[in-house]
Backbone as a ProteinNet text record, in pm:
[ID]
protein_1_A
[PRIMARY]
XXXXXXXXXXXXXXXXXXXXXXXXXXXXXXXXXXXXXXXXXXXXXXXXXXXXXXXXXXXXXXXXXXXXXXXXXXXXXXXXXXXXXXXXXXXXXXXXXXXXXXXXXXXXXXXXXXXXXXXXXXXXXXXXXXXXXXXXXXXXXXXXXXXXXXXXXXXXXXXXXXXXXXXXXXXXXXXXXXXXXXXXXXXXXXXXXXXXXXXXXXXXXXXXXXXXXXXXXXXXXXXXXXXXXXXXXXXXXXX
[TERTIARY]
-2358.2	-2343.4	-2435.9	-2505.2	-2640.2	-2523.7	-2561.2	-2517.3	-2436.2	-2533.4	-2467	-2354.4	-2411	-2275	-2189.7	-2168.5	-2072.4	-2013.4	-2069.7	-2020.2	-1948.8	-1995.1	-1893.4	-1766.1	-1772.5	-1663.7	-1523	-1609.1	-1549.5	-1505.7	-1569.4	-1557.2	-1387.7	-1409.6	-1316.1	-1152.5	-1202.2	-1042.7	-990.1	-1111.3	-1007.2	-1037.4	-1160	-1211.8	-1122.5	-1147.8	-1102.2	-965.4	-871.9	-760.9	-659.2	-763.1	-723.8	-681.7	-787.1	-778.8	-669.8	-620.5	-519.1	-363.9	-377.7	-238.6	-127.8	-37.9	47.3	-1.7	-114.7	-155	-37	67.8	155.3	216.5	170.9	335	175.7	97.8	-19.1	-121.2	-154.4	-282.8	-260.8	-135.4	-161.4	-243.2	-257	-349.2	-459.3	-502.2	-679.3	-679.8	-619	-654.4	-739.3	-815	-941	-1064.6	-1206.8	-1300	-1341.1	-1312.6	-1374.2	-1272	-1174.1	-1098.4	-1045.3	-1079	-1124.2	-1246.1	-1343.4	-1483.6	-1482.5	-1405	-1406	-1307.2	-1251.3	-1116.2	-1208.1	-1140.6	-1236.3	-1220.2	-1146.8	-1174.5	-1285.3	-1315.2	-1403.6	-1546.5	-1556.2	-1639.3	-1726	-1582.3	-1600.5	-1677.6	-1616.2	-1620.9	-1783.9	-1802.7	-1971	-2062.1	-2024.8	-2109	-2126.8	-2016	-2062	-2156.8	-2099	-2213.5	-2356.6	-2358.4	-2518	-2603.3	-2551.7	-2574.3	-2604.8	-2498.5	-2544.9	-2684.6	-2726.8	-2808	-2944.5	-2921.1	-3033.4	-3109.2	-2982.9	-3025.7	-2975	-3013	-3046.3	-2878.6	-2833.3	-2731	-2699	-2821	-2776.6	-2778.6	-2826.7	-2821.8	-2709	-2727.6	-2622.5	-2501.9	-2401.4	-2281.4	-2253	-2234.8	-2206.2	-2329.4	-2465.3	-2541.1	-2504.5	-2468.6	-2437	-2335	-2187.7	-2095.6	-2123.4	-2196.5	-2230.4	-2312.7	-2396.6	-2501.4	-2443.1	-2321.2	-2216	-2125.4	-2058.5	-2000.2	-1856.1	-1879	-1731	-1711.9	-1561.1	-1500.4	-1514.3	-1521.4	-1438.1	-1320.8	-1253.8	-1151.3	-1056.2	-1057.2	-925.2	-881.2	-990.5	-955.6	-819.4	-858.1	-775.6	-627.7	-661.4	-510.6	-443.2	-496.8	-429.6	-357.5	-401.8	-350	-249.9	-231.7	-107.2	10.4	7.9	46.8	89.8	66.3	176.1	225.1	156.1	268	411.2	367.5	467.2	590.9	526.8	624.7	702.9	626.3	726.2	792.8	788.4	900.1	978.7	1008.6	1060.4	1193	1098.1	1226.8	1316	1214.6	1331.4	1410.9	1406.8	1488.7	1647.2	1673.8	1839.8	1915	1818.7	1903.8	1928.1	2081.2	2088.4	2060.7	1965.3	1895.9	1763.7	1688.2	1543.6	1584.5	1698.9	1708	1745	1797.6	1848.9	1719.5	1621.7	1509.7	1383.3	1388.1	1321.5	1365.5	1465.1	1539.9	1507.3	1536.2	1537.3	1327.8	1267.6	1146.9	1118.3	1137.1	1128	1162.5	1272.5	1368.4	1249.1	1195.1	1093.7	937.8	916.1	809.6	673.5	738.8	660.6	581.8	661.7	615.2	487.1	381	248.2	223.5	374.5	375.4	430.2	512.2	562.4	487.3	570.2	456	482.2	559.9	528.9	411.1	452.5	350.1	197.8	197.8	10.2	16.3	62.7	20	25.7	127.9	65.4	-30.7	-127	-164.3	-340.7	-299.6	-424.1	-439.9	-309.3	-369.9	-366.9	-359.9	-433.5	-534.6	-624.7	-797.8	-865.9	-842.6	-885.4	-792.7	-887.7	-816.8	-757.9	-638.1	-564.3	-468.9	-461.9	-342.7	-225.2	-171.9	-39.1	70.7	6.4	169.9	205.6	145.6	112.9	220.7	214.6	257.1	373.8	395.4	578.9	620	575.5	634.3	690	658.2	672.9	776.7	724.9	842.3	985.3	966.3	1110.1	1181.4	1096.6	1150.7	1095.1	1017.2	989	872.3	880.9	782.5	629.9	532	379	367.9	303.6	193.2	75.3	91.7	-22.5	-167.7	-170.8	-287.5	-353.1	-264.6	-336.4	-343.9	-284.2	-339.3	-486	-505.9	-632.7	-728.8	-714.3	-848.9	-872	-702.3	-773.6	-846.1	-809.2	-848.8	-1005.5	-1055.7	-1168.2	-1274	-1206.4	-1316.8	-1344.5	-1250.3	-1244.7	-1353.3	-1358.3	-1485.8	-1609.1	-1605.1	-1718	-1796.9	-1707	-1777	-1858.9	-1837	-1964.3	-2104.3	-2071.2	-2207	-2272.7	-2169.2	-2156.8	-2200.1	-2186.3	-2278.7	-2420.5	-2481.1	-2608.5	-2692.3	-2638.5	-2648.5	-2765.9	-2891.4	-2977.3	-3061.1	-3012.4	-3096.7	-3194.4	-3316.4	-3432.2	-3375.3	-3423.7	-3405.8	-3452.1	-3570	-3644.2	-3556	-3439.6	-3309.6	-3260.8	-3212	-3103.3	-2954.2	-2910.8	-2780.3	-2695.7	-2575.1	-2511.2	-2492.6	-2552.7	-2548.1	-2643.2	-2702	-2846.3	-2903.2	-3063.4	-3182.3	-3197.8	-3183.1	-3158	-3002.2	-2878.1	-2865.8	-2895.9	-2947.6	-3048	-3136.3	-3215.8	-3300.2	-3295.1	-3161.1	-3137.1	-3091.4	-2979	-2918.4	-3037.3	-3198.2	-3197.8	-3362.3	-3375.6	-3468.9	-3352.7	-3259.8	-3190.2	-3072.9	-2949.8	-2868.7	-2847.4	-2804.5	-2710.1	-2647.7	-2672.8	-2581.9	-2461.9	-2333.9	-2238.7	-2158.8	-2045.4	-2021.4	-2077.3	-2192.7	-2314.5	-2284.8	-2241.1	-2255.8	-2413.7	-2408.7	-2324.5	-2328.8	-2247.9	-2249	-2167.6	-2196	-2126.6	-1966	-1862.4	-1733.8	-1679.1	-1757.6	-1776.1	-1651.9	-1650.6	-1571.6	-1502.9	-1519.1	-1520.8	-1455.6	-1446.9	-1473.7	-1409.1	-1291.7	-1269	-1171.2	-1103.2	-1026.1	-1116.2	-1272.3	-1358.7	-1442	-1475.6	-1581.2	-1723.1	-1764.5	-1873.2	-2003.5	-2084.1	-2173.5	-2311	-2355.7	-2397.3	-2560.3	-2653.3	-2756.4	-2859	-2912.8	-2973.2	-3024	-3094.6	-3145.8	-3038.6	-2948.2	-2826	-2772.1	-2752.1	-2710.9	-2834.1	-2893.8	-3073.4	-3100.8	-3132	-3140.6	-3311.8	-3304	-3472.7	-3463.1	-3567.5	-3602.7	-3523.8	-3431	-3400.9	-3473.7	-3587.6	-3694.2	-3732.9	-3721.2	-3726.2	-3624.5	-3534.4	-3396	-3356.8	-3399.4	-3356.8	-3465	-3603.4	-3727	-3680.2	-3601	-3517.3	-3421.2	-3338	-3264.8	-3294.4	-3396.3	-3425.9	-3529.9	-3586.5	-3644.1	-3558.3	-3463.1	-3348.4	-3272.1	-3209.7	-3119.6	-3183.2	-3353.7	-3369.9	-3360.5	-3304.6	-3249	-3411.3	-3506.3	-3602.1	-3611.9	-3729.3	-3777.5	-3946.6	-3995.3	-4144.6	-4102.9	-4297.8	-4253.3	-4213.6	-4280.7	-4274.4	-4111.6	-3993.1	-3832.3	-3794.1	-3870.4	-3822.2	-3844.6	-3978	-4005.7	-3871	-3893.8	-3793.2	-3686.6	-3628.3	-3446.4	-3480	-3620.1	-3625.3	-3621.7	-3676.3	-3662.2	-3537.4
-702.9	-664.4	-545.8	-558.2	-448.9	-293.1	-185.9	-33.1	-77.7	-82.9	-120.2	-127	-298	-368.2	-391	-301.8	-260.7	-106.2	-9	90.2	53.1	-49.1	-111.3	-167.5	-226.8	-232.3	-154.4	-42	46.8	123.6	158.3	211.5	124.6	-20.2	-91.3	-52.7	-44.9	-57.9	66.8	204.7	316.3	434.9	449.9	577	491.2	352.6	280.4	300.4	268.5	293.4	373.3	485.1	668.5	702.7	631.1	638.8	636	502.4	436.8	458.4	606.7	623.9	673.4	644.3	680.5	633.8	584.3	595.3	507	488.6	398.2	499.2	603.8	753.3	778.5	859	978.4	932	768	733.3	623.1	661.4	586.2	640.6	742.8	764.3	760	696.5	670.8	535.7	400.7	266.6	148.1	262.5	203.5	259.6	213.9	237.8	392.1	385.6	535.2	635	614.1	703.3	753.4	652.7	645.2	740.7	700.5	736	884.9	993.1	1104.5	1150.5	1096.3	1101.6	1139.5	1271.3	1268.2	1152.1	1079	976.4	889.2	827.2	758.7	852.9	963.8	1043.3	1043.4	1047.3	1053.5	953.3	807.1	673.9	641.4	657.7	665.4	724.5	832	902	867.9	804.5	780.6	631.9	562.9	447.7	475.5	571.7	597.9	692.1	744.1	778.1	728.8	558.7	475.9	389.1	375.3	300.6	393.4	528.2	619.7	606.9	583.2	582.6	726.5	803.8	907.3	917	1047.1	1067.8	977.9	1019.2	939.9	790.4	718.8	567.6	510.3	390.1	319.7	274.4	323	275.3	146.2	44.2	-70.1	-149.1	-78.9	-155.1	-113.4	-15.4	-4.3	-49.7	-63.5	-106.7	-291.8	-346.7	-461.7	-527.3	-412	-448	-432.3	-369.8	-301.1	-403.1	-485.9	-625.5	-516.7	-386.7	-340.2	-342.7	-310.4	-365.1	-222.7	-135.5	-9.8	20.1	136	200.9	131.1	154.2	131.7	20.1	-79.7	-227.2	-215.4	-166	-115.1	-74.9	23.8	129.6	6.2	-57.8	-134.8	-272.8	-261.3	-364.7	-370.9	-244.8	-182	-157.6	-99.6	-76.3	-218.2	-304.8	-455.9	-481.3	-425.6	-474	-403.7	-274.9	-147.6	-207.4	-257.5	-288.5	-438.7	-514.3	-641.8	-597.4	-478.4	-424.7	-383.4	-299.5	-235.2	-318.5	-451	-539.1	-620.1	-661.8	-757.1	-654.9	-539	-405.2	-439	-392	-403.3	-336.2	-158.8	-7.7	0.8	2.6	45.3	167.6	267.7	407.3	359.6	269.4	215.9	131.4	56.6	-29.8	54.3	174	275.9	317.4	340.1	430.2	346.5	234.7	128.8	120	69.6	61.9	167.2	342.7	470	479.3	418	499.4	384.2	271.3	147.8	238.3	296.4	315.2	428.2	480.2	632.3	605.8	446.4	406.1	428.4	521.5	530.9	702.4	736.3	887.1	888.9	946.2	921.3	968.6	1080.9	1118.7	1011.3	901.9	817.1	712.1	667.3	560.4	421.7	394.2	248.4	260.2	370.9	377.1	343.8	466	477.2	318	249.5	121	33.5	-14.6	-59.5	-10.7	120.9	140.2	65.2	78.6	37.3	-113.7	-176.7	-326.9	-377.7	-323.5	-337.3	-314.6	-269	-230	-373.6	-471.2	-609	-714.3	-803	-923.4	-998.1	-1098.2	-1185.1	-1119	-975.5	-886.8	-924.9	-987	-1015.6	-1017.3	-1166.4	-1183.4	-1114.2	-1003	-888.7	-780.7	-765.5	-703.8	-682.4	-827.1	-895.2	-897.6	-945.2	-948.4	-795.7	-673	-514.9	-478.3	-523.6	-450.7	-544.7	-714.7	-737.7	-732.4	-637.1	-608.8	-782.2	-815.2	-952.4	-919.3	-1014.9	-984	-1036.2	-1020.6	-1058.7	-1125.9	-1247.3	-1283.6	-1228.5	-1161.6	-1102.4	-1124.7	-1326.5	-1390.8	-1397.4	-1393	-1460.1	-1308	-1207.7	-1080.4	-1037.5	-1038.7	-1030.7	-1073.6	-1241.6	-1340.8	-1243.4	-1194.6	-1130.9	-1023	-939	-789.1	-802.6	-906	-944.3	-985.7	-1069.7	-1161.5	-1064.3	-935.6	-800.5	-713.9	-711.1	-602.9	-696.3	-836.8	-911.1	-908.6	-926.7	-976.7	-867.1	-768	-630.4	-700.9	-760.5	-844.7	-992.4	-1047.3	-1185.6	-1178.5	-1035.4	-1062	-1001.5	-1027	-940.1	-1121.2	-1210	-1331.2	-1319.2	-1404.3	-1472.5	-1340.3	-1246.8	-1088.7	-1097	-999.7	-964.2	-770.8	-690.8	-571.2	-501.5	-537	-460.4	-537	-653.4	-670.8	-534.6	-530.9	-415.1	-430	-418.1	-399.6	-282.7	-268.5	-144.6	-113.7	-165.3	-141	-59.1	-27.8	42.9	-40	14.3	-34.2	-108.9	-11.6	-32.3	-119.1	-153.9	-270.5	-368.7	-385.9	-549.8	-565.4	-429	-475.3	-526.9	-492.4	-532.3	-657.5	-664	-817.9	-935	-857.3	-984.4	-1022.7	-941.4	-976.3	-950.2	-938.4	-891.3	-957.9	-973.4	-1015.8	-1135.6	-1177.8	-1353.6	-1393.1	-1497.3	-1566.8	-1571	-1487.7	-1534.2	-1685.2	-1672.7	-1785.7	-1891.1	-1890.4	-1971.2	-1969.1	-2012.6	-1985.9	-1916.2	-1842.1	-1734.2	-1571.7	-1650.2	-1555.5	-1412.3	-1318.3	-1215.2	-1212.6	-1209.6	-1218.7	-1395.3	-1461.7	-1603.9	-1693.1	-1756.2	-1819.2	-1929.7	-1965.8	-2073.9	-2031.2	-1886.2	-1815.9	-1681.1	-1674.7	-1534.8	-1458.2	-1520.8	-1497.2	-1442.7	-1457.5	-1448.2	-1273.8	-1232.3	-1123	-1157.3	-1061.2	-1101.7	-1080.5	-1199.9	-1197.6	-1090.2	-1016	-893.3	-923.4	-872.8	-917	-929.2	-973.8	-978.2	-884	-766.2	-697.5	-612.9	-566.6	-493.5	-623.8	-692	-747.8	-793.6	-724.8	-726.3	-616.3	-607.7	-499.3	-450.3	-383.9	-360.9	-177.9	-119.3	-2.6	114.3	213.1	276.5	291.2	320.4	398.3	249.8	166.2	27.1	-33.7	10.8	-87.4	70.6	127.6	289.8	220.6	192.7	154.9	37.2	-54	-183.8	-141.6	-47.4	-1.1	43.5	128.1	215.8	114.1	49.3	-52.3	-160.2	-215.3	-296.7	-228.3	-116.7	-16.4	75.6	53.7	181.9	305.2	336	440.2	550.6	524.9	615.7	725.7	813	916	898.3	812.3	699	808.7	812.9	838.6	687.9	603.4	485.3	494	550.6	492.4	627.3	714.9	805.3	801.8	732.7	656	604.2	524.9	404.5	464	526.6	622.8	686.6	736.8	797.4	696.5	592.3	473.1	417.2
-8021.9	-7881.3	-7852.6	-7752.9	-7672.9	-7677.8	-7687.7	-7688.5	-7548.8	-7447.8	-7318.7	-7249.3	-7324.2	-7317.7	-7367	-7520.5	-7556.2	-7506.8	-7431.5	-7371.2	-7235.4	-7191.9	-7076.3	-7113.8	-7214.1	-7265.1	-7294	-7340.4	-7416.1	-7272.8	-7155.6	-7043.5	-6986.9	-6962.6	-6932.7	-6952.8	-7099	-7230.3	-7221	-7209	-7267.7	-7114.9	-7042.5	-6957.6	-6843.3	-6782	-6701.7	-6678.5	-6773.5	-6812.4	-6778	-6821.1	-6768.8	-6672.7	-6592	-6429.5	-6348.1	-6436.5	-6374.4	-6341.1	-6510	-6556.5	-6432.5	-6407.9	-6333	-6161.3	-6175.1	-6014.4	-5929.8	-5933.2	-5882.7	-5788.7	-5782.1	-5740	-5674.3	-5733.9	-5664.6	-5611.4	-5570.1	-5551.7	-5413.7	-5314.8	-5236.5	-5069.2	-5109.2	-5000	-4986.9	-5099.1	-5143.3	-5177.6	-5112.2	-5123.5	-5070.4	-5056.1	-4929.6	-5010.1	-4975.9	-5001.3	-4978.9	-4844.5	-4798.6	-4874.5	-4920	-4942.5	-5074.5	-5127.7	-5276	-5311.7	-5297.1	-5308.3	-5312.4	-5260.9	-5290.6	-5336.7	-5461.6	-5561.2	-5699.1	-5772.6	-5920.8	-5987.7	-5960.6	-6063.4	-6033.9	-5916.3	-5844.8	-5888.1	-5861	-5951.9	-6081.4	-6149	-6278.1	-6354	-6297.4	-6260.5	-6273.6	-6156	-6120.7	-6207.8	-6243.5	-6274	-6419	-6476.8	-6636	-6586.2	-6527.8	-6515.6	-6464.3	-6372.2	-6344.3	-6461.2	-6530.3	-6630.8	-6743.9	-6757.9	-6860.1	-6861.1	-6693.3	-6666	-6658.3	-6619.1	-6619.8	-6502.8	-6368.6	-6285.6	-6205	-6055.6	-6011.8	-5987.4	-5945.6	-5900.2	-5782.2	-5678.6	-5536.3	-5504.6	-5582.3	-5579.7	-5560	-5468.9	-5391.9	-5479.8	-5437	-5512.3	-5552.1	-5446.4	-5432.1	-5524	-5528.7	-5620.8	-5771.9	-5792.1	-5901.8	-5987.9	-5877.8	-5932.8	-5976	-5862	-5877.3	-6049.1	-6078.9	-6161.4	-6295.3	-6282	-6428.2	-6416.8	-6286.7	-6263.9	-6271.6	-6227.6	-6210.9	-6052.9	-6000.6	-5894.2	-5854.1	-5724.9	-5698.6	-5767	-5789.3	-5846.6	-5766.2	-5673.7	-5561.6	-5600.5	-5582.4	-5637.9	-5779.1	-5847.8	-6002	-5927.6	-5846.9	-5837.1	-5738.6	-5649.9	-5546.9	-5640.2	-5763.5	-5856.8	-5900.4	-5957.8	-5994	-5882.1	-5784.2	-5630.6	-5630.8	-5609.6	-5594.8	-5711.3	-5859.8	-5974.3	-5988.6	-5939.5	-5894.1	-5812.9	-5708.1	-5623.2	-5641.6	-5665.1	-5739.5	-5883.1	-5946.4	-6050.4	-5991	-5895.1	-5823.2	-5770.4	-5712.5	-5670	-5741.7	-5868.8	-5959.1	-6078.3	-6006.5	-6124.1	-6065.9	-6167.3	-6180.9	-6161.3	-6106.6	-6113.8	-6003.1	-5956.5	-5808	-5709	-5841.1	-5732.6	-5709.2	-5816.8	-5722.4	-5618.6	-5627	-5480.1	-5348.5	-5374.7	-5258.9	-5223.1	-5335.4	-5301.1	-5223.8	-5239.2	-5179.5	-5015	-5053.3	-4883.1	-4829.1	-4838.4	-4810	-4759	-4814.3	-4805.2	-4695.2	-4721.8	-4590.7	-4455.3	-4442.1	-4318.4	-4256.2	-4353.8	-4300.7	-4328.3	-4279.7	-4272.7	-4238.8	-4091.7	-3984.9	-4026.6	-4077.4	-4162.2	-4244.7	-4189.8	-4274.9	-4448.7	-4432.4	-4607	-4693.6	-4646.8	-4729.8	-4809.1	-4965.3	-5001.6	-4909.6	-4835.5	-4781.2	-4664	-4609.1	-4493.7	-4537.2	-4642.3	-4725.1	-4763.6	-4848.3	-4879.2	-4780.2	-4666.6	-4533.1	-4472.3	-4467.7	-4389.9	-4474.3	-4613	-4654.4	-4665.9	-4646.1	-4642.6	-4532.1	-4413.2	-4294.3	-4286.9	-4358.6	-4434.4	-4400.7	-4445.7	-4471.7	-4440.6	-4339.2	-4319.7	-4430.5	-4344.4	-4418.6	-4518.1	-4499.3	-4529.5	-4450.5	-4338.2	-4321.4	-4366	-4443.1	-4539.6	-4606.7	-4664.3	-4771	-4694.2	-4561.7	-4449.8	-4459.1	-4433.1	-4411.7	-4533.2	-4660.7	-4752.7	-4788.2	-4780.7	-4796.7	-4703.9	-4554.8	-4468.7	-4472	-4577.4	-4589.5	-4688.6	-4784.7	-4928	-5016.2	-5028.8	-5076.5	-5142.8	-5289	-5371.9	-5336.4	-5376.4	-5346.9	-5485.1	-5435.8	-5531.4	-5546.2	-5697.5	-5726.9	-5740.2	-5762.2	-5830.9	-5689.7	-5550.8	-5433.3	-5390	-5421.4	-5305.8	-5399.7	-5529.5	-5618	-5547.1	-5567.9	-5415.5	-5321.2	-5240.2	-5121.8	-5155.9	-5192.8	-5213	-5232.3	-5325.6	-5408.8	-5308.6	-5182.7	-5108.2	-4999.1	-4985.1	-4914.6	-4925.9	-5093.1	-5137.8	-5161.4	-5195.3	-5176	-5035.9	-4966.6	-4813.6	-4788.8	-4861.5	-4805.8	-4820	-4929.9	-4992.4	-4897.7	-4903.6	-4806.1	-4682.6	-4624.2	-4483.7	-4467.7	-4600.6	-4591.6	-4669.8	-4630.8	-4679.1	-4537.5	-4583.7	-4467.7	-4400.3	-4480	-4402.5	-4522.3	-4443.8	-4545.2	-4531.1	-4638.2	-4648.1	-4498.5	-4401	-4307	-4194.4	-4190	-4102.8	-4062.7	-3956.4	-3893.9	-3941.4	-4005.9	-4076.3	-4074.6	-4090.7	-4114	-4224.4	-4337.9	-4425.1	-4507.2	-4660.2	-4602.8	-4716.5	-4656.8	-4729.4	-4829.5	-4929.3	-5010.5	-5067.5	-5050.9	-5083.8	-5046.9	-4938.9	-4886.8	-4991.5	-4996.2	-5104.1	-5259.2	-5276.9	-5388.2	-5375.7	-5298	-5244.9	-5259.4	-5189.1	-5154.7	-5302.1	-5340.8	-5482.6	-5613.8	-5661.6	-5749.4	-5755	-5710.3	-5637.5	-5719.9	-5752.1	-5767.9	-5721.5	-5617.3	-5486.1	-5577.5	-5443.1	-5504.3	-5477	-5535.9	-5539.9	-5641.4	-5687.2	-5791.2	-5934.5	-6005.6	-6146	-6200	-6255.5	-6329.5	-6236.4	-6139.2	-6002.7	-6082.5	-5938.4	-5994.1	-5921.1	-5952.9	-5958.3	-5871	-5956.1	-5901.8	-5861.9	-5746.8	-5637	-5776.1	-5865.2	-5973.2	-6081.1	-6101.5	-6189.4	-6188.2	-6114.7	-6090.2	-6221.7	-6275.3	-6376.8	-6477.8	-6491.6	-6599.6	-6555.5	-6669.2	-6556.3	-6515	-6418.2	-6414.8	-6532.9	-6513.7	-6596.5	-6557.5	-6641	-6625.1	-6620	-6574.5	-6611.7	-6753	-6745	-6879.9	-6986.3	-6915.3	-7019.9	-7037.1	-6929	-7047.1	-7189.8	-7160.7	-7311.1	-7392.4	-7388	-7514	-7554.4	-7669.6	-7772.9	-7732.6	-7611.3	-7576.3	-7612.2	-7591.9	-7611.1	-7482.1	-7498.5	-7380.9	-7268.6	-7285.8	-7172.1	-7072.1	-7182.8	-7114.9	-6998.6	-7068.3	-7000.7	-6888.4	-6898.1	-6791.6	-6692.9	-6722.1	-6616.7	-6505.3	-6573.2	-6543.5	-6438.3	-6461	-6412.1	-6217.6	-6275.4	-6197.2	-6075.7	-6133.2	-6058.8	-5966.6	-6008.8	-5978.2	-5818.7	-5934.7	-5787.9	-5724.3	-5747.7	-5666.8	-5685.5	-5822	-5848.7	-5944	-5870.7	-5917.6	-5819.8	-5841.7	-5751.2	-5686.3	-5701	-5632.1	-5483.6	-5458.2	-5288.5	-5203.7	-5262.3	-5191.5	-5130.9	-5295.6	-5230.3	-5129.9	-5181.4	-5033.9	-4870.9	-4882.4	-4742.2	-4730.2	-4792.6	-4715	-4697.8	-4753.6	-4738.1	-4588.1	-4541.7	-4442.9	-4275	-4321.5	-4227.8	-4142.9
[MASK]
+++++++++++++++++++++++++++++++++++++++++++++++++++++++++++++++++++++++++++++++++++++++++++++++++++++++++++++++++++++++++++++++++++++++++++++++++++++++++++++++++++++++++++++++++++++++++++++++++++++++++++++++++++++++++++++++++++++++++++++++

């Protein structure tokens, strides 16, 4: 296995992990993208991966997480957050069932956890049933809120489908540009978090799993996401 792609690994199983510990109680006010993104862990997060790739501090998130085939953090904590809460309901202790009912009734209160987790899966369509199932005490399927959550943080990607990078988008530059020379249609085998394929991870690109020279696979890098210092990429950031 490439250094790499065995440090992604290793990122996955044990730094990943970390993140996660306890986030069921302290992490519901950060279940959204934007809100995540300035959490140390989301931080921390980043920064060992742009580091692995030897790409710049400021390089686009979303390309990066893409090219490592990792999901946002939130994605992780919002995972747990419905496993949390379907334990919650098939428990047997009659002070988590008081405490369930009790935090339901004070919904509307922005410090509470039901509120923060409704308020974040109103984030993304086809959250409804997700909705109703919470405000009637009813468990979620976990395998179908995953799809959603997944086709949530995909679609950032999905509507930059049929654009060239010099398109007007709200998105920036630079991920078009990557999207649209770099990129592996999703959905496609050996897509990245593939419509066929979601249970599997994504398949990473090539020269991270090849035993090439650092300065090499950092050049790769940096070429890919953009993540150099060229005047050419500062133009364009200025555009």
């Amino acid at each position: 296995m490439h250094r790499k792609h065995a440090m992604l690994w290793l990122f996955q199983v044990f730094a990943l992990t970390a993140g996660l510990y306890g986030c069921q109680v302290w992490v519901t006010s950060s279940l959204t993208y934007d809100t995540s993104k300035i959490t140390p862990t989301h931080v921390l997060d980043l920064g060992f991966l742009k580091r692995l790739l030897g790409v710049k501090k400021g390089t686009e998130t979303h390309c990066v997480l893409r090219e490592t085939g990792q999901m946002p953090i939130f994605f992780y904590w919002f995972r747990c957050i419905i496993r949390f809460w379907n334990s919650l309901l098939s428990s047997n202790n009659p002070l988590l069932e008081k405490v369930v009912r009790a935090d339901l009734l004070i919904a509307n209160r922005s410090d509470t956890w039901t509120y923060q987790v409704l308020h974040a899966l109103q984030d993304f369509p086809a959250s409804q049933q997700f909705l109703n199932a919470i405000q009637s005490r009813k468990s979620i399927n976990l395998k179908q809120f995953k799809l959603t959550l997944q086709e949530r943080i995909i679609g950032s990607w999905r509507e930059l489908d049929n654009l060239t990078p010099h398109d007007k988008h709200h998105s920036s530059r630079v991920m078009r540009t990557y999207y649209t020379h770099f990129g592996v249609p999703l959905g496609i085998a050996p897509g990245w978090w593939d419509d066929r394929k979601r249970n599997h991870k994504p398949v990473l690109p090539t020269y991270l799993c090849l035993e090439i020279f650092k300065n090499l696979s950092r050049a790769l890098s940096c070429l890919r996401l953009s993540g150099h210092n060229f005047l050419v990429q500062r133009m364009c950031q200025q555009e």
